[in-house]
N, CA, C and O atoms as CSV, one atom per row, in Angstrom:
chain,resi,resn,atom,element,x,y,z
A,1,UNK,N,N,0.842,-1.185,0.000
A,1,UNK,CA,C,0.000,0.000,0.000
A,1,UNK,C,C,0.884,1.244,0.000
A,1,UNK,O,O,1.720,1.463,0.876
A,2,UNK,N,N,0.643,2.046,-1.042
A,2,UNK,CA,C,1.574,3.357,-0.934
A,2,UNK,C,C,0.987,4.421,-0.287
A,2,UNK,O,O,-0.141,4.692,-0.699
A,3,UNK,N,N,1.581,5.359,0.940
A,3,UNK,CA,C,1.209,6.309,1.531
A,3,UNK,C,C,2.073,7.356,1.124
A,3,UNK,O,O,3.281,7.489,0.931
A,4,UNK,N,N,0.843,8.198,1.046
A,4,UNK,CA,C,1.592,9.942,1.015
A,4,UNK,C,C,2.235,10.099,1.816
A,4,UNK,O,O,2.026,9.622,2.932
A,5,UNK,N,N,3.375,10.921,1.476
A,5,UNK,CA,C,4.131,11.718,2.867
A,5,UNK,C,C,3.087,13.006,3.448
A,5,UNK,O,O,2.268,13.737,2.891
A,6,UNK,N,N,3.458,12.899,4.509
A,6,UNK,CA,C,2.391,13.803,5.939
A,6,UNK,C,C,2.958,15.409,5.359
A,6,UNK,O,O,2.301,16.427,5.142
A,7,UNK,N,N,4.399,15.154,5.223
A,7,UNK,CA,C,5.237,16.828,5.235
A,7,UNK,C,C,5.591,17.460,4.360
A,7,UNK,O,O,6.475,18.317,4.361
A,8,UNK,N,N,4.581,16.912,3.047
A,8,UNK,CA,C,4.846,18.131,2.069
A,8,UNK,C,C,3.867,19.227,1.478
A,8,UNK,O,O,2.904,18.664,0.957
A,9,UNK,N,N,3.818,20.160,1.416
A,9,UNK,CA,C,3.116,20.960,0.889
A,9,UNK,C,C,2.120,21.081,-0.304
A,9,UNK,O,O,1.118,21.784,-0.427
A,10,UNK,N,N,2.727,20.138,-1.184
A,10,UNK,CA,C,2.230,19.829,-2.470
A,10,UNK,C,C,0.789,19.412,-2.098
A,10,UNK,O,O,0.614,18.459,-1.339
A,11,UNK,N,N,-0.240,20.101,-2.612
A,11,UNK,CA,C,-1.443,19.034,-2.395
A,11,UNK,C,C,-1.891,17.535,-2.722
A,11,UNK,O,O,-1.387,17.118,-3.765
A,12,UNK,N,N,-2.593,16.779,-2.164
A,12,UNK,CA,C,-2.235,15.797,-2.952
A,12,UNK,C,C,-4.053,15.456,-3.390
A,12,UNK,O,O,-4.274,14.247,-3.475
A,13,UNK,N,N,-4.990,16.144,-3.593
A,13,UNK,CA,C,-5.783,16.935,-4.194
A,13,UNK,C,C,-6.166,17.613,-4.904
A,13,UNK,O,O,-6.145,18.771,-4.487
A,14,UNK,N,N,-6.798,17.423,-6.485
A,14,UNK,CA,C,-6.644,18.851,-7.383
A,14,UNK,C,C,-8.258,18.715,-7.546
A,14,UNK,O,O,-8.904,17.680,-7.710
A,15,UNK,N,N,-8.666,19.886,-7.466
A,15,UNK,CA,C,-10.517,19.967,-7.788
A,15,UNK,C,C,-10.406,21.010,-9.013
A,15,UNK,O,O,-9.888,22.120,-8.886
A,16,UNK,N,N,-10.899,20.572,-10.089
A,16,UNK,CA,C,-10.863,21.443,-11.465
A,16,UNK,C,C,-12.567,21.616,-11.581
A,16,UNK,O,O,-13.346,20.678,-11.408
A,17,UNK,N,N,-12.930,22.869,-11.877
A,17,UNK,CA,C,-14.038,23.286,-11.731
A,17,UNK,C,C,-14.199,23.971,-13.204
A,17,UNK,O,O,-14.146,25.181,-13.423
A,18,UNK,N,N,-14.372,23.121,-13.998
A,18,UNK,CA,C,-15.168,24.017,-15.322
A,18,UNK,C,C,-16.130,24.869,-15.601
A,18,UNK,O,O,-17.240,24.599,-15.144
A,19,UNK,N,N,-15.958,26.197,-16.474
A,19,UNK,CA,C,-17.373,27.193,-15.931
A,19,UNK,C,C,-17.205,27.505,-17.338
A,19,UNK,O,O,-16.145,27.683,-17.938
A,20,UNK,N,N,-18.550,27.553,-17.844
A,20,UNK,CA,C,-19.247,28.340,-19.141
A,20,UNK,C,C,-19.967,29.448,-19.104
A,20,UNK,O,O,-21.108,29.194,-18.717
A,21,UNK,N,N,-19.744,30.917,-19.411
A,21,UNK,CA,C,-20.514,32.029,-19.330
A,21,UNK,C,C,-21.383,32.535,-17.914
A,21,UNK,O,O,-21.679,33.711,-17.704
A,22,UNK,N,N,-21.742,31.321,-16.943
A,22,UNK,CA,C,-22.350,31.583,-15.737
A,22,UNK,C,C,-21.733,31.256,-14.734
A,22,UNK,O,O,-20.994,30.274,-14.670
A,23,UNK,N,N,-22.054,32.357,-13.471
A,23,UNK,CA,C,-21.066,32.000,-12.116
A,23,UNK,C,C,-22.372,31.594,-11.630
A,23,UNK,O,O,-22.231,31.911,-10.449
A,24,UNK,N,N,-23.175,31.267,-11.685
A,24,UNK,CA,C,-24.698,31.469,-11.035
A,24,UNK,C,C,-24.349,30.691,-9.530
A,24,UNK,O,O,-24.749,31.187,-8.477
A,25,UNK,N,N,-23.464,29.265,-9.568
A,25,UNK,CA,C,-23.391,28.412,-8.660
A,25,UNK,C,C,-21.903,28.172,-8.314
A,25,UNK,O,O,-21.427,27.199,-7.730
A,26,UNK,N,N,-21.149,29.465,-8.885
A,26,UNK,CA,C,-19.717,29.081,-8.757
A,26,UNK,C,C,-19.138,29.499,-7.172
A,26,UNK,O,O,-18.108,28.989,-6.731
A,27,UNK,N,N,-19.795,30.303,-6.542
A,27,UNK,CA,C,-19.249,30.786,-5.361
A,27,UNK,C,C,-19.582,29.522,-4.408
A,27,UNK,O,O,-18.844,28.993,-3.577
A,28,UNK,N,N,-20.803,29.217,-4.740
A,28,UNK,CA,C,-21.530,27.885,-3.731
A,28,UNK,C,C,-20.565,26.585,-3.954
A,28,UNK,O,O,-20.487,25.820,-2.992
A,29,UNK,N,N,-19.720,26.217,-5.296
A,29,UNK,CA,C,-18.986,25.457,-5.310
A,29,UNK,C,C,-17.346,25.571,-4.604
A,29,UNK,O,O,-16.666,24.615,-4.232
A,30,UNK,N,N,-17.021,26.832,-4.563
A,30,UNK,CA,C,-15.866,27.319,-4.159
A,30,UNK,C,C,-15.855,27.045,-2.726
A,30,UNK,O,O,-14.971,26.328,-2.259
A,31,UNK,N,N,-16.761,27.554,-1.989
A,31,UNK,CA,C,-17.089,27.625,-0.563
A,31,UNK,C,C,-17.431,26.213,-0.091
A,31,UNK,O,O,-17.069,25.930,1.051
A,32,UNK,N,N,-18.192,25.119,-0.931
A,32,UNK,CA,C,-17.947,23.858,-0.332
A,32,UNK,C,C,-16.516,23.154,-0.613
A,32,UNK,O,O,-16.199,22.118,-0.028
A,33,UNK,N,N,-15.661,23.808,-1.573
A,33,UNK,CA,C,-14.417,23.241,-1.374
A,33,UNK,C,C,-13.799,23.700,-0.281
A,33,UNK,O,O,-13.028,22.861,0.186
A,34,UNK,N,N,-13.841,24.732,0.318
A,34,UNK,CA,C,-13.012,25.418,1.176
A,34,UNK,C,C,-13.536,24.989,2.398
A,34,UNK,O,O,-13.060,25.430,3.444
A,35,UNK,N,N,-14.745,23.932,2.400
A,35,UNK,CA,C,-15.345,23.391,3.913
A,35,UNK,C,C,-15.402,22.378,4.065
A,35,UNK,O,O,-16.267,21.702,4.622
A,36,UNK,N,N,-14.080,21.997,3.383
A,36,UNK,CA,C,-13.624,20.335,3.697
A,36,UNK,C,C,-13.183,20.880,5.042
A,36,UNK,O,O,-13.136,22.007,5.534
A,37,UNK,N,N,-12.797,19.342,5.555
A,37,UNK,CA,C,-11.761,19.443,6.926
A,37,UNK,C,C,-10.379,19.214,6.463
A,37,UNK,O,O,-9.435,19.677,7.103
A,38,UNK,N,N,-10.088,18.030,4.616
A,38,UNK,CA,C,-8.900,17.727,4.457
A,38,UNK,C,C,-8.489,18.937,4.009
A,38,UNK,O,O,-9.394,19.420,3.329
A,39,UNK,N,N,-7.201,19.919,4.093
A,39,UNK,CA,C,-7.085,20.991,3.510
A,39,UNK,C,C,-5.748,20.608,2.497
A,39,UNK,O,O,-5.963,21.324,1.519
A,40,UNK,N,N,-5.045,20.188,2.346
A,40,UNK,CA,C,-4.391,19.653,1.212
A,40,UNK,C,C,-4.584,19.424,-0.714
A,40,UNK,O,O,-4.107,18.706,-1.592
A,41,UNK,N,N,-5.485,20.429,-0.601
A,41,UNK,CA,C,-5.990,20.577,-1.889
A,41,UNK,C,C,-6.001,21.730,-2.572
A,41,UNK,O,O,-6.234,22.844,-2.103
A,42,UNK,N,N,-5.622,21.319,-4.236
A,42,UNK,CA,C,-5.622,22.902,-5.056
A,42,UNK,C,C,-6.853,22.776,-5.929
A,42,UNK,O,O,-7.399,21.759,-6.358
A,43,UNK,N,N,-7.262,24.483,-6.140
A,43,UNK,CA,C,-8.747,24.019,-6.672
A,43,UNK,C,C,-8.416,25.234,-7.643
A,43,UNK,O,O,-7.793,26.259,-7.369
A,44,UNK,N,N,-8.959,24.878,-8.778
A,44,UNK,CA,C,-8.603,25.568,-10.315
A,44,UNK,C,C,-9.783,25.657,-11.063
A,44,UNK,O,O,-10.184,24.668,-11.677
A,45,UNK,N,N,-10.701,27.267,-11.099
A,45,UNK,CA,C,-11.152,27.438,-11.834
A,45,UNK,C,C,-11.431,27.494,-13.302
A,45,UNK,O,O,-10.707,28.383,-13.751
A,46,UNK,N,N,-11.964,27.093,-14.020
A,46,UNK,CA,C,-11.338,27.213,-15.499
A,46,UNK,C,C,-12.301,27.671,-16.547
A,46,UNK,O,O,-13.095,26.855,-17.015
A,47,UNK,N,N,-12.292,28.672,-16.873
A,47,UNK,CA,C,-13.511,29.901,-17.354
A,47,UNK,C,C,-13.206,29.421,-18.689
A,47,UNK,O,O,-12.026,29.597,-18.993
A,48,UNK,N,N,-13.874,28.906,-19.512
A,48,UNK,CA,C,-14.233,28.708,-20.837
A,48,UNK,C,C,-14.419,30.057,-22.013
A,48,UNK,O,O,-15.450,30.482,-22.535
A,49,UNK,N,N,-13.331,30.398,-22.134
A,49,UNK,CA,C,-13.487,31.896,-22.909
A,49,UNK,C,C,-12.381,32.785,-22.313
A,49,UNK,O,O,-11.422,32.535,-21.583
A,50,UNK,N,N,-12.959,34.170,-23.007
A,50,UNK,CA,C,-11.763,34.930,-22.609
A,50,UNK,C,C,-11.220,35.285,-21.809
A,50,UNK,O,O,-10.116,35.823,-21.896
A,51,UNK,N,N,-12.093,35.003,-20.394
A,51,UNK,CA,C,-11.675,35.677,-18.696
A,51,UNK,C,C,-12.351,36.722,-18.934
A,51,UNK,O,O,-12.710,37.169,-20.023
A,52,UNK,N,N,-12.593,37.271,-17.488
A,52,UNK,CA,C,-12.635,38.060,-17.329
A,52,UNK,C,C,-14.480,38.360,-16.600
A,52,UNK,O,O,-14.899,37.289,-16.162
A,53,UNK,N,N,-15.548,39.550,-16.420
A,53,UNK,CA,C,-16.490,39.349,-16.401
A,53,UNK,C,C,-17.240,38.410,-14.832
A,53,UNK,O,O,-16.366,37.980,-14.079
A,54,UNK,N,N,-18.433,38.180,-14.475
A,54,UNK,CA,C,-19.037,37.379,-13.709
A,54,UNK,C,C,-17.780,36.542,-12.977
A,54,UNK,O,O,-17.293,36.918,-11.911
A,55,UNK,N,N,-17.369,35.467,-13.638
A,55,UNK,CA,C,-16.923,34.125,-13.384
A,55,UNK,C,C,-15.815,34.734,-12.679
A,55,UNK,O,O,-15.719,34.427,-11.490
A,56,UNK,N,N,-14.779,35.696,-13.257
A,56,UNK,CA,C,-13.443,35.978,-12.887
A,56,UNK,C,C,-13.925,36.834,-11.127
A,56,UNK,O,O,-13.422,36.540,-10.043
A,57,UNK,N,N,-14.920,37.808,-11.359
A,57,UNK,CA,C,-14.998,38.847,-10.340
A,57,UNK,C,C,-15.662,37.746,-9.151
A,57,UNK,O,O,-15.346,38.096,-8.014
A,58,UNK,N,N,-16.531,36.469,-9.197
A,58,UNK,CA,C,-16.489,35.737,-8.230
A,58,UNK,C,C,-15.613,34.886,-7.758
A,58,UNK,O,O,-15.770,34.599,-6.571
A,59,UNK,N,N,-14.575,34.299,-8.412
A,59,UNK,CA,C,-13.361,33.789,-8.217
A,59,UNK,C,C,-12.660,35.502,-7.221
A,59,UNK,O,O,-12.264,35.386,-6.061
A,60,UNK,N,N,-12.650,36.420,-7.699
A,60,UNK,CA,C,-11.224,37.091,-7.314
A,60,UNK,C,C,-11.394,37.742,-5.729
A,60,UNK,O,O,-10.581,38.598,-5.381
A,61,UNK,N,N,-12.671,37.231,-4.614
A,61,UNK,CA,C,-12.512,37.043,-3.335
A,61,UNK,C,C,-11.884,36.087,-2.153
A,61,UNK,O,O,-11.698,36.141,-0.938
A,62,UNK,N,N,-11.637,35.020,-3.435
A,62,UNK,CA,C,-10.640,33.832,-3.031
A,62,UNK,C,C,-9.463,33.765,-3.332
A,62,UNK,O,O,-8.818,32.810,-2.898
A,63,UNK,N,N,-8.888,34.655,-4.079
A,63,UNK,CA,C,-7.330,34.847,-3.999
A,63,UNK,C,C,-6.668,34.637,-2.918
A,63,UNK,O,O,-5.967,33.627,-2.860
A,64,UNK,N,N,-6.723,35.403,-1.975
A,64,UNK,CA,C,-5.675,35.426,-1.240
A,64,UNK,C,C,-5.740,34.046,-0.399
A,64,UNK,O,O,-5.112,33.875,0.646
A,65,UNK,N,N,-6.657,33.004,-1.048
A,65,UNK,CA,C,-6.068,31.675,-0.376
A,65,UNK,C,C,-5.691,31.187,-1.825
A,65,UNK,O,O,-6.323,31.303,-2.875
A,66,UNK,N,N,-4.138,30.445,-1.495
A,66,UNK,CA,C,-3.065,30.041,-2.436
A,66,UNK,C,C,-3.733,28.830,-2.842
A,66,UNK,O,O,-3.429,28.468,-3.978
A,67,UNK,N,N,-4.341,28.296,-2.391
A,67,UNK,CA,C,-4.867,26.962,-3.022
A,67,UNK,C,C,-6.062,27.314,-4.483
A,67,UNK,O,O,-6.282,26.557,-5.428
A,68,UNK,N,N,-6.476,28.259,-4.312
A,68,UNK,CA,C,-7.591,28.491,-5.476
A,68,UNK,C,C,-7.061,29.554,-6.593
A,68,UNK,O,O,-6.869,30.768,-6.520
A,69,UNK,N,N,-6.942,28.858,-7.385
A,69,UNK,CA,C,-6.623,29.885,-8.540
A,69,UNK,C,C,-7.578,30.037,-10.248
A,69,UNK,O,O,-8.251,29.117,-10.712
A,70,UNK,N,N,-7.473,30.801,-10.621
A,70,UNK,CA,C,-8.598,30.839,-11.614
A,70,UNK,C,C,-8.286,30.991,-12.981
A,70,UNK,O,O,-8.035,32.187,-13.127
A,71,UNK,N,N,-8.163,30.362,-14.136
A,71,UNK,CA,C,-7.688,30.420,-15.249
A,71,UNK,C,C,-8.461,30.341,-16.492
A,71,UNK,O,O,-9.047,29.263,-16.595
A,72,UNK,N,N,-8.633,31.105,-17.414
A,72,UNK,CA,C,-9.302,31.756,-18.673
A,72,UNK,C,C,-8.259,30.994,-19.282
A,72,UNK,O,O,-7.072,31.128,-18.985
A,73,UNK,N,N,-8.791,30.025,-20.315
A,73,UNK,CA,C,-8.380,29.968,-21.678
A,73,UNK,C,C,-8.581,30.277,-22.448
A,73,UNK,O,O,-8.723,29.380,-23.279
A,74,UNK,N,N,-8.803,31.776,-23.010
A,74,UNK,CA,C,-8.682,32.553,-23.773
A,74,UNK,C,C,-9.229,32.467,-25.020
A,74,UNK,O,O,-9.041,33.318,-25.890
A,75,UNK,N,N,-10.026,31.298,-25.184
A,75,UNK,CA,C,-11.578,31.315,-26.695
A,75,UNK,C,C,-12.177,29.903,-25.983
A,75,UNK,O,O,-11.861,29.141,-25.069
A,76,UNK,N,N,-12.921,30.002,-26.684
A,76,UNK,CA,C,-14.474,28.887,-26.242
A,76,UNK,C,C,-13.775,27.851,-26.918
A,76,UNK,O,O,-13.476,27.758,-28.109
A,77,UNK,N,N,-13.554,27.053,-25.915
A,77,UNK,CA,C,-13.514,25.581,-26.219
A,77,UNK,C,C,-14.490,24.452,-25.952
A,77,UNK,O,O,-15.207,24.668,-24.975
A,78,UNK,N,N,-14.713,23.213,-26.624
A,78,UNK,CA,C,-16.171,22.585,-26.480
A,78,UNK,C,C,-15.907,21.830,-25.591
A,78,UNK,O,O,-14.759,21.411,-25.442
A,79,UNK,N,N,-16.824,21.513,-24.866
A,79,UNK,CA,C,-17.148,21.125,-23.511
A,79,UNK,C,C,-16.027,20.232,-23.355
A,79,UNK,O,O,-15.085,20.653,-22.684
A,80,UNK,N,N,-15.946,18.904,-23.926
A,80,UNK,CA,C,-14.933,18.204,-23.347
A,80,UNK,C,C,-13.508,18.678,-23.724
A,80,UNK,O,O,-12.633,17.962,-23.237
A,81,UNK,N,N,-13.161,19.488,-24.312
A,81,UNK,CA,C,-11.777,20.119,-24.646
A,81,UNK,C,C,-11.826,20.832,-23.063
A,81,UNK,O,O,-11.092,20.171,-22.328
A,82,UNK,N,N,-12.372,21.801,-22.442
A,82,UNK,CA,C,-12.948,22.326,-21.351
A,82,UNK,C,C,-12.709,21.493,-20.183
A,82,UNK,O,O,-11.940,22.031,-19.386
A,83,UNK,N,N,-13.138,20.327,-19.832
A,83,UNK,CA,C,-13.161,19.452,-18.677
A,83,UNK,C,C,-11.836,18.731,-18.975
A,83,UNK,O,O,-11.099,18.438,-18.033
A,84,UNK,N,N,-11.459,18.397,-20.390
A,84,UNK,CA,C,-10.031,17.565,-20.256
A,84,UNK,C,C,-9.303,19.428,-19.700
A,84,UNK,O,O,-8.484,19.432,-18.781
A,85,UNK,N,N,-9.645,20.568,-20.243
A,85,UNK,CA,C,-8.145,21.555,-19.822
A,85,UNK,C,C,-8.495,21.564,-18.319
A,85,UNK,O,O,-7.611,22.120,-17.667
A,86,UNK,N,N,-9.599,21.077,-17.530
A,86,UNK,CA,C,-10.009,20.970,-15.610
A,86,UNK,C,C,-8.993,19.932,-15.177
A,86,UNK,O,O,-8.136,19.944,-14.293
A,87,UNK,N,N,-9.280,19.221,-15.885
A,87,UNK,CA,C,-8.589,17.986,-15.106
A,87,UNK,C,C,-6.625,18.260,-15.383
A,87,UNK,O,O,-5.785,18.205,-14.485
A,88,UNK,N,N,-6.402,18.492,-16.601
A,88,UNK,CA,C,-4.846,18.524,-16.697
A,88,UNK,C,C,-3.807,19.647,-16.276
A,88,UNK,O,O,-2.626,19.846,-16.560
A,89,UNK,N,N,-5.142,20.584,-15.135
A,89,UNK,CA,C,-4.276,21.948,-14.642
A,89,UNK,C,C,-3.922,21.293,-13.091
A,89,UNK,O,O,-3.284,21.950,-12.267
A,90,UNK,N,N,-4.379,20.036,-12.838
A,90,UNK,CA,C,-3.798,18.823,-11.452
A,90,UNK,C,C,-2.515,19.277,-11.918
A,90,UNK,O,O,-2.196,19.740,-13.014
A,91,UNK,N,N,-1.585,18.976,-10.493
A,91,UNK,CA,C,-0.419,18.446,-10.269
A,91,UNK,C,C,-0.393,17.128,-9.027
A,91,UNK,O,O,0.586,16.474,-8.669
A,92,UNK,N,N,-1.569,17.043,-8.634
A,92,UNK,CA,C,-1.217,16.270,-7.625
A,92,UNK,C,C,-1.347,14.382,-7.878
A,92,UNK,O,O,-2.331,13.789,-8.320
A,93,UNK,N,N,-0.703,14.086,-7.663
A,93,UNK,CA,C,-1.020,12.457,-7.771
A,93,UNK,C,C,-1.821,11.904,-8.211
A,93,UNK,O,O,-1.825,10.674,-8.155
């Protein structure tokens, strides 16, 4: 059985959160990530389009925790181009 090490920083957790044109439910998703108890996790918004607008200005009250960060890929990509760019902004295990 392989165990994580206890003492590194790296999360060993990645939550990729795909968003299309609406934040309608994005703050409600942010805030149940942030009310885990495991805190070892990075969570990566990923705005489908140019940035910026709704999606970005509800993401940008969670900055200043290092685990959440928010990233525009910069033209509309189709849905599963979208959820594969959620999942491959992981680094963790």
């Amino acid at each position: 059985m392989n165990s994580l090490p206890t003492d590194t920083a790296e999360p060993t957790v990645d939550v990729g959160v795909p968003v299309y044109r609406r934040a309608t439910y994005l703050a409600e998703a942010i805030e149940s990530v942030l009310a885990q108890t495991f805190d070892r996790w990075h969570l990566t918004i990923c705005d489908n389009g140019p940035g910026g607008g709704a999606i970005e200005q509800t993401v940008r009250p969670y900055h200043s925790d290092p685990r959440v960060s928010y990233e525009a890929t910069g033209r509309e990509l189709s849905l599963a181009e979208n959820w594969t760019n959620a999942i491959s902004t992981g680094s963790a295990r």
